[in-house]
C-alpha positions in Angstrom: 0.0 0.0 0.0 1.5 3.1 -0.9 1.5 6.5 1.2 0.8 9.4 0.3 3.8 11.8 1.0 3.8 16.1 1.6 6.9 17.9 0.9 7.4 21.6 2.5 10.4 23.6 1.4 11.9 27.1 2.8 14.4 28.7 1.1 15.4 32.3 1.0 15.9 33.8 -2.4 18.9 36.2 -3.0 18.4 36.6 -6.9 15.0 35.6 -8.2 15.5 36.4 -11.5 18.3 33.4 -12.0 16.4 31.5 -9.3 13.3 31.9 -12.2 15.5 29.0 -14.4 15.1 26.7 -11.3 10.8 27.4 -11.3 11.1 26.8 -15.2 12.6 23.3 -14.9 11.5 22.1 -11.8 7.4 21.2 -12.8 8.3 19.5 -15.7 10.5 17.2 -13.8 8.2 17.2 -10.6 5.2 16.2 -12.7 7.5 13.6 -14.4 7.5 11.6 -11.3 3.9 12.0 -10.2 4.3 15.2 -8.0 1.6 17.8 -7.6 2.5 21.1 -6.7 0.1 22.5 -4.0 1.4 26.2 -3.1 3.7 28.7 -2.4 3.8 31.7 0.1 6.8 35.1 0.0 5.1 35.6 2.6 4.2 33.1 5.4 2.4 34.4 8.6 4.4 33.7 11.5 1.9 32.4 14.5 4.1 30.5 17.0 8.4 29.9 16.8 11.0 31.4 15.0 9.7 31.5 11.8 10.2 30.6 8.6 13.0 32.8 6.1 11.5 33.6 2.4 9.5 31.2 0.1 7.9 28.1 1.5 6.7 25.9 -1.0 4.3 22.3 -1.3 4.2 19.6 -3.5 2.7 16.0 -3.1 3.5 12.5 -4.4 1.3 9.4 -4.0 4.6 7.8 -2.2 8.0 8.0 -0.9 8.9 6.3 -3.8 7.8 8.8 -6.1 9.3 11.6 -3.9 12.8 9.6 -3.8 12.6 9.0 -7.5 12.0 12.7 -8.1 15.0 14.3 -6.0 17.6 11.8 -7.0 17.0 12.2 -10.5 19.6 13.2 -12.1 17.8 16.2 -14.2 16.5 17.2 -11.2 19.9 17.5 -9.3 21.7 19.3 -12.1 18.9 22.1 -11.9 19.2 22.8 -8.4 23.0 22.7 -8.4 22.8 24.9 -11.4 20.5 26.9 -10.2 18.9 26.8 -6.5 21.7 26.4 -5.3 23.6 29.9 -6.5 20.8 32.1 -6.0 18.9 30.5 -2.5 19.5 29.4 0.7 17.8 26.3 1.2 16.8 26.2 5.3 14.4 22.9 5.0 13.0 20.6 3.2 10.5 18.2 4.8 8.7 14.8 3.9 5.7 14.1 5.8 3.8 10.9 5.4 0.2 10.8 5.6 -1.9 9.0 8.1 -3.9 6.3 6.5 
């Protein structure tokens, strides 16, 4: 039985123009392996904590598989070495499993 998987990502963007080649290749490569993107926030409202630093972005897979198939792909790593990497500072990036 698979599992349904959500990933949550915070990274602070110091040049979002460059960081713009990153967006362009990453859906195409996310929907490649079954990912759905749910949203992003700039913006996030702080409630409880320390808070969160810049962008923090969803996406779903219909299992860990999927998830682990997406980030070690190898298309997937040049474009974040290539181009997340250089113009953000990535402070998490989270898997959580659904319960049921």
């Amino acid at each position: 039985m698979s599992e349904k998987v959500y990933v949550i990502a915070n990274f602070e963007i110091s040049n979002s123009e460059e960081f713009r080649n990153y967006e362009k290749g990453f859906f195409g490569i996310l929907k490649k392996h079954g990912g759905e993107f749910i949203t992003f926030d700039d913006t996030p409202e702080k409630i409880e904590g320390e808070g969160l630093k810049g962008r923090v972005a969803m996406w779903t897979f219909n299992s860990k598989d999927e998830f682990d198939s997406w980030y070690n792909d190898e298309e997937y790593q040049k474009l974040s070495k290539d181009h997340r990497h250089p113009n953000s500072i990535m402070h998490n990036l989270s898997v959580i499993k659904s319960l049921g």
